[in-house]
N, C-alpha and C positions, 0 to 999 in steps of 0.2 A: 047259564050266566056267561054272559065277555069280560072276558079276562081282558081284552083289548082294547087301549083309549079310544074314546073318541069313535067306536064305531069299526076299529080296523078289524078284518078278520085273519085269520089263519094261511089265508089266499093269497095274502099279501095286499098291502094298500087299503082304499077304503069300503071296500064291498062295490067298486064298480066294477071289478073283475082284469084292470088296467093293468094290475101287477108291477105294483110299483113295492119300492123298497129292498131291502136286503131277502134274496134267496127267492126273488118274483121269477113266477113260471111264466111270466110272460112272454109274449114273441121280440117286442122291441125292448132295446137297452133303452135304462133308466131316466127317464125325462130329467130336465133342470129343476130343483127344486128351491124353492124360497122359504128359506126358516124364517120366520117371524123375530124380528127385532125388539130386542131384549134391554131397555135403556139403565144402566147403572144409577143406581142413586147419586143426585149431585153432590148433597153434603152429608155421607155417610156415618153415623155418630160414631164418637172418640173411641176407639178400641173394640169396635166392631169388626166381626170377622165375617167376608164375603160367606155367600151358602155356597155348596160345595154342588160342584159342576155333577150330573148324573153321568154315568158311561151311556158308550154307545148304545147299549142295552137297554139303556133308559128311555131314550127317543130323545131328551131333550134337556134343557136347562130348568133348573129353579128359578122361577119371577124375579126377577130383579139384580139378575149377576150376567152380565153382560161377560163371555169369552174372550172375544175378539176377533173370533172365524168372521162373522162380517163385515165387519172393514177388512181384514185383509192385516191386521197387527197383528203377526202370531211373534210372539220370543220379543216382543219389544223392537221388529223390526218396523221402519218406514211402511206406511199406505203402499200397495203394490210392490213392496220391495223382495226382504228376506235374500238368504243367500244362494236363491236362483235367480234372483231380479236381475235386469240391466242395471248397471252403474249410472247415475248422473254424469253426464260431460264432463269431464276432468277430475272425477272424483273414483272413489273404490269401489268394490259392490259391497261397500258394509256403509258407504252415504257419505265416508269422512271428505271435507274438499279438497280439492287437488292444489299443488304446489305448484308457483307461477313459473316458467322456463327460468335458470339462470340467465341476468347479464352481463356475456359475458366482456361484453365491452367496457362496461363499467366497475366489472372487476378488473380489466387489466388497468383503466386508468388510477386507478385507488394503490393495485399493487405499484404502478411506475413511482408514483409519489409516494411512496413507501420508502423504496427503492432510493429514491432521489433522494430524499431528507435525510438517509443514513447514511450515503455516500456522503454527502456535505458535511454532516455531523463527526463523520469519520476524520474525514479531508480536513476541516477544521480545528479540532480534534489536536490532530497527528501536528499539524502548524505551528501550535503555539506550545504544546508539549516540545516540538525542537527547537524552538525560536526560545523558551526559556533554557535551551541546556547551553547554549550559544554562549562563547567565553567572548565576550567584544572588550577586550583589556588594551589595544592599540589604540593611542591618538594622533593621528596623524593630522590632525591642526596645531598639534609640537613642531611640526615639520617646516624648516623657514626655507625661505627663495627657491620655490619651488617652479619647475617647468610650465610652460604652457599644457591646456588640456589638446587634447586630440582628437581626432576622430574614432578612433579603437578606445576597448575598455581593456584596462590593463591591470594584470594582478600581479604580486611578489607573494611566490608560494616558497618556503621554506620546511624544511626539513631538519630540526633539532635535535641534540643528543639528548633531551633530556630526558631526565630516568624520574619522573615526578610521577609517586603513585607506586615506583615499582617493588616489589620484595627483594630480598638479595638471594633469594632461587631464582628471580627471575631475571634480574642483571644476568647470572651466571649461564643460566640456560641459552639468553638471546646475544653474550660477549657482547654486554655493554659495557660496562668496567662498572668502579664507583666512583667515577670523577663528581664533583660537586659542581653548582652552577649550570648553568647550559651552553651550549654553543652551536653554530649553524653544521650541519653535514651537507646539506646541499641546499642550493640556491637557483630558482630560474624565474624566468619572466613568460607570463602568460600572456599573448595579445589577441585578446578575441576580437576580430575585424571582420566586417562584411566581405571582405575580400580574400577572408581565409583566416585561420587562427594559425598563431606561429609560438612556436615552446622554446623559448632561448636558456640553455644553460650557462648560469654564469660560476666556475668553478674558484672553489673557497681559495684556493690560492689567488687568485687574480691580483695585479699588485692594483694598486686605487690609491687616490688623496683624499685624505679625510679633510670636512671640510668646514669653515664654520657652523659649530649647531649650538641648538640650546639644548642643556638637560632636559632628557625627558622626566627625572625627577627632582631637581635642584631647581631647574628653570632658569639656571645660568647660563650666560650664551658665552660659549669656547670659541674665541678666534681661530681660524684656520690660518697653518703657517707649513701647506705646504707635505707637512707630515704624509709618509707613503706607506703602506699597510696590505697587507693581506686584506682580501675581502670581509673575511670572516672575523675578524681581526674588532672590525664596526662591531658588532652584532655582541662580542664579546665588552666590549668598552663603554657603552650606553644602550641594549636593545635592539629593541625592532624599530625604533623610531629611528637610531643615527643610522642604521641598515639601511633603511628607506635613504633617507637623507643621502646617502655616499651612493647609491646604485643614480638617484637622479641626477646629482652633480657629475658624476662620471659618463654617465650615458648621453644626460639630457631630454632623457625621457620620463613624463611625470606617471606615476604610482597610483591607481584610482585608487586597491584594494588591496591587505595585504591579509597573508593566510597560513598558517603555522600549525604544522603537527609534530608531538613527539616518537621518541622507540615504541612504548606503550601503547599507545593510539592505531599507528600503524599496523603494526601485527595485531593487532584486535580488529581491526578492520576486516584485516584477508582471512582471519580467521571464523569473522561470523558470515561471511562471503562463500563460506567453504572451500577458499583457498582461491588462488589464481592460476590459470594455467598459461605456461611463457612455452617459447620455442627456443630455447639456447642454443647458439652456433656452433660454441665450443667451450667443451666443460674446463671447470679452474676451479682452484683451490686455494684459501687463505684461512691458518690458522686464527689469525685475529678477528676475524670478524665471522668465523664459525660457517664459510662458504665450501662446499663440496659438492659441485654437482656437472655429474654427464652432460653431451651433448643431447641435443633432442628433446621433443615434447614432454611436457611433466609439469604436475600441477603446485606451484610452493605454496606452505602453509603459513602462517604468520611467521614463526620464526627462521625459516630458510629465507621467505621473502627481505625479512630486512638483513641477512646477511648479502644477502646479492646487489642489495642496491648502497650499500657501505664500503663493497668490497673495492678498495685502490692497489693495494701492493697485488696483487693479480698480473696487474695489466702491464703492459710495456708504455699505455700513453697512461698513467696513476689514473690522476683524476679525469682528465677527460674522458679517457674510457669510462670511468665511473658512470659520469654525466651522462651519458649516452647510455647506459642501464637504467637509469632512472627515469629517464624519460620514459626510455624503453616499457617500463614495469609497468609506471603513474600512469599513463595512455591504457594499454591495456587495463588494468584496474578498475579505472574508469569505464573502458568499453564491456566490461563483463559484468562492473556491479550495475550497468542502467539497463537491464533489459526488463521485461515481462516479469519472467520469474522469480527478480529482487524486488523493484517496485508493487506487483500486486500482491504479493508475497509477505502478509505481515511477522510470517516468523522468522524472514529474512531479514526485511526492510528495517524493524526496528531494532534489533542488538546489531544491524551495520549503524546507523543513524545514531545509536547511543555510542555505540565504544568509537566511533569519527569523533561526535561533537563532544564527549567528555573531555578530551585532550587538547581539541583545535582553537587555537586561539587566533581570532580576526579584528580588523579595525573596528570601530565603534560606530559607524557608517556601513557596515557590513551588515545587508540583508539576508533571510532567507533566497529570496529571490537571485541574487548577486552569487552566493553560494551555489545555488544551483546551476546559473548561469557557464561559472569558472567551471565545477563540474563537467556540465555535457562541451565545453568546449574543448575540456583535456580529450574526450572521446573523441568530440571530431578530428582532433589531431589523430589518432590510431585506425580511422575510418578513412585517414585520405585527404580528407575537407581541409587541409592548412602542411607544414611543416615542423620539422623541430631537429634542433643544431645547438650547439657550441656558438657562443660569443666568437667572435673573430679575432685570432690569435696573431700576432705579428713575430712572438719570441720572449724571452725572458728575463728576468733580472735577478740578479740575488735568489734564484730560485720560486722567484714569482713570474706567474705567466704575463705579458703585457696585451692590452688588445690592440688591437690595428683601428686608430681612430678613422681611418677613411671609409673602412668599412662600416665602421660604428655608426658613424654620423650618416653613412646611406641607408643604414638600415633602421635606424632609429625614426628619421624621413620618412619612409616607406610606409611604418608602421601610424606615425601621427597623420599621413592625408589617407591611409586605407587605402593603400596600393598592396598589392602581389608584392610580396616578398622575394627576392632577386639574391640576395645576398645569400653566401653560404659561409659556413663555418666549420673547423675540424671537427 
């Protein structure tokens, strides 16, 4: 009896002697062979279990259970696939599809306007956060018979004793005193002109006539009769408005903008600045205003700084020499806080910008912009771009300094048609 399906014998194959199959003594290797196609049932009922694949030893499948050896789906891979197949064009050799090139053109233009919207958002931002710390408490449409306008823009910057805000450790530490009220410590005139910016100091002694004004808060208008005063003298008597008022009548030059800071303000300044560095010519020392410093380069911190620009009994010229440090400072100052690393510098730029504008009080016509403007023009003065001097001195009176009107009235000229500034001063 054959134990072997179909007729095969022990030979191998089917008794033609061709020696086909596993362990064939034949001469040639194993021809192609085509197993017979085995089709799955289509709709297999509910909880039916396929029959179970024979082994190799079998020869073959049970009826109606389809493997998948011929198509070529072994493991659930793709027709022709499995993981020796070639990949499809852009895809893996496991079939998944490929991911399109980034663009990246299109991604820089999405970043730029990213970019762009939070600068502005920034920018904007930062604008009206300063623009509301902005003290605009001056009206200078208080201000009667007032000069012609010019061709330069012209600021009165001021420089007050006042201690508003401060603790009485910190009077002590910065020798302010505790006097009450306020009053001017220094006074000069900005003229920023296309033909140069010019820094004129006008020292608080200067003698002046005061001259008719109206209360800046009564509204009552004071005859002038004449009456001769200290500069600072105005400033003390009615504000910042009879100030303005007395600097145009004396000068004859009209006031576009005016701009005030305190002790407080100042030294908070240099100090969120991380100080200023000055070149001093020759070192001096004054017990009252807390000044002791060498000659030579060295950087002041808020509170050296405002002893240096305070300091008068120092000098042999008092105030003028003053004057002339302040300038001195206020330029510089200006030329170190406008660089790169204050401006894009937010942990610079904003505690300089808050401790300026908490203190700074300006006209009510006073912009950001105008602010700015006076700013980078103090710098041009320290960069070269303009001058800066002493009011023109002729001699003195009762201890007041007199200005030399000839030169006044040329220089005051110069500055209303934006001409080059000619004039000089102690």
């Amino acid at each position: 009896m054959n134990d072997w399906p179909n007729g095969w014998t022990a030979e191998g194959g089917n008794g033609d002697g061709r020696g086909y199959g596993r362990g064939s003594a034949g001469q040639q290797p194993e021809g192609a062979r085509v197993m017979r196609h085995v089709q799955r049932p289509a709709n297999p009922p509910r909880g039916s279990v396929p029959p179970q694949q024979r082994g190799h030893d079998q020869g073959y499948a049970e009826p109606g259970y389809d493997s998948g050896y011929n198509t070529g789906q072994v493991y659930g891979s793709p027709a022709g696939g499995g993981h020796g197949g070639v990949p499809p064009q852009g895809g893996d050799p496991y079939g998944r599809p490929g991911r399109p090139a980034p663009d990246w053109r299109k991604r820089l233009k999405v970043g730029s306007i990213v970019v762009l919207v939070a600068v502005l958002g920034t920018t904007i931002g930062t604008y009206f956060w300063a623009d509301g710390k902005v003290r605009r408490e001056v009206d200078l449409s208080k201000v009667v018979e007032r000069p012609a306008e010019g061709d330069c823009t012209t600021y009165l910057i001021v420089g007050s004793d006042s201690r508003e805000g401060m603790s009485a450790e910190e009077k002590k530490k910065l020798h302010t005193g505790s006097a009450e009220g306020k009053r001017t410590d220094s006074m000069m005139i900005l003229a920023a002109c296309g033909s140069g910016n010019t820094m004129i100091s006008l020292p608080r002694d200067s003698d002046v006539e005061i001259p008719t004004f109206v209360g800046s808060e009564s509204g009552k208008t004071f005859p002038g009769t004449g009456r001769r005063v200290k500069l600072n003298a105005a400033y003390a008597e009615d504000g910042p408005e009879l100030l303005v008022r007395t600097v145009e009548h004396n000068t004859g030059l009209r006031i576009d903008h005016y701009a005030e800071i305190g002790f407080a303000g100042f030294a908070n300044i240099v100090d969120a600045l991380g100080g200023v560095e000055m070149d001093i010519e020759k070192g001096f020392k004054d017990k009252k205003s807390g000044a002791d410093f060498q000659a030579g380069k060295q950087t002041l911190d808020g509170e050296q700084a405002l002893a240096f620009v305070r300091t008068r009994y120092a000098f042999a010229g008092s105030d003028l020499d003053r004057t002339k440090n302040q300038q001195k400072f206020l330029s510089t100052l200006a030329n170190q806080a406008a660089t790169p690393g204050t401006i894009l510098n937010p942990f610079k730029l904003y505690p300089t910008l808050g401790a300026g504008l908490d203190t700074l009080i300006v006209d009510k016509d006073m912009s950001l912009w105008n602010l700015g403007s006076m700013f980078f023009a103090m710098k041009g003065v320290s960069s070269g771009d303009g001058k800066s001097m002493n009011i023109p001195i002729s001699g003195s009176r009762g201890g007041n300094l007199v200005w030399d009107k000839a030169k006044v009235q040329q220089l005051v000229k110069q500055i209303q048609n934006d001409e080059p500034v000619t004039v000089t001063g102690k």
